[in-house]
Every structure is written in C-alpha cells, then in structure tokens.
C-alpha positions in Angstrom: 0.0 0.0 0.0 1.3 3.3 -1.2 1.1 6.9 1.1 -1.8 7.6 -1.2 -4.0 4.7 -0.1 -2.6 4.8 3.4 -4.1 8.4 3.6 -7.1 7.5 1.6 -7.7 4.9 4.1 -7.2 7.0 7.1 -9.6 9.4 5.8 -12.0 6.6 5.4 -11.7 5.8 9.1 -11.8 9.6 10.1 -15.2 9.5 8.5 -16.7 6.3 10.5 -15.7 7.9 13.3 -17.3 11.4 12.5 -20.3 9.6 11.7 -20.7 7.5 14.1 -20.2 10.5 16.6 -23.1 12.2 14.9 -25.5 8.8 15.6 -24.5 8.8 19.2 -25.5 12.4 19.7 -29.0 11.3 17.7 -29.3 9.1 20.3 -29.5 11.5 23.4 -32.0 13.3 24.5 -29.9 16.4 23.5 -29.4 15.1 19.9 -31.4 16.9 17.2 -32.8 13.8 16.4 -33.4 10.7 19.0 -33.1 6.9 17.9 -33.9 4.1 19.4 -30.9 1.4 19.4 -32.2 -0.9 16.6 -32.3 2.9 13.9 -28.9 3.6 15.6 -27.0 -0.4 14.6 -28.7 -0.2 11.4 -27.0 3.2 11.2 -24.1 1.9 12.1 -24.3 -1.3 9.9 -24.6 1.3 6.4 -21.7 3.1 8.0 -19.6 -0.2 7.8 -20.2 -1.7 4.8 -19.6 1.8 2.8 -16.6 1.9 4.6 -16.0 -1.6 3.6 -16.9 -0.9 -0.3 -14.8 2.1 -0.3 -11.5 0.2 1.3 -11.6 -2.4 -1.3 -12.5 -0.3 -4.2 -9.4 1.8 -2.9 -7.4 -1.5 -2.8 -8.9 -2.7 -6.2 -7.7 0.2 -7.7 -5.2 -0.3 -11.1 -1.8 0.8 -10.7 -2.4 4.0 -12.7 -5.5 5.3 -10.5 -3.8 5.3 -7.4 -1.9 8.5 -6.8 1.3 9.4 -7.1 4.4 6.4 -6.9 6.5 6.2 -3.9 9.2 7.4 -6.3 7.4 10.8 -7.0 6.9 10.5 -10.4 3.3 11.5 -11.6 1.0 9.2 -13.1 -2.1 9.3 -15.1 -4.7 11.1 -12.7 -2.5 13.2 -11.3 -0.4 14.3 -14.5 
C-alpha cells in the first residue's frame, strides 16, 4: 500500500468515526434527532459496509489510478 492509499484509508476511518459520533448524539436526548438502538445499529451497519466498499475499491484500484508512486513521479490522474 502506497502513502496515497494509506491516507485515503485513514480518511476513510476519520469519516466512520465522524459519523458514528453524529448517531450517538441522535441518540440522546440532547441530539437533534433521538433513535432508538435498533435505527442507531442499522446506522451503524450502512456506516460499515460503505466503509468496507470504499476500502476495497481503494485496494482494487489499477496501478495508474492510485496517486502518485512512492518514487514521485506522476502518473495518469495526477499528470
């Protein structure tokens, strides 16, 4: 895994966690919105499994598509 994916990836997590922030405060009584538990998992479980399609699509990715090389050179989508 190049710095491109590893940063791609981190953002990836960053963004479960910011979500997953925002459907426990839905969940208080202070939230703008309450849930009960079973809207809050199922939340939760469509937070994962885009997280999990985005990781693999970001490790599926062809050579060319991936950001720049280790080496620094430039590739197609960033040429």
């Amino acid at each position: 895994m190049n710095e491109f994916q590893k940063g791609e990836l981190k953002r990836i997590l960053n963004d479960i966690v910011d979500r997953a922030s925002e459907i426990g405060l839905k969940m208080t009584p202070i939230g703008p919105e309450v849930k009960s538990i079973d809207e809050a998992t199922q939340d939760l479980r469509m937070l994962a499994e885009d997280a999990f399609n985005r990781i693999i699509a970001l490790l599926e990715e062809p050579p060319e598509l991936r950001g720049p090389s280790p080496s620094g050179t430039k590739n197609l989508t960033w040429g």
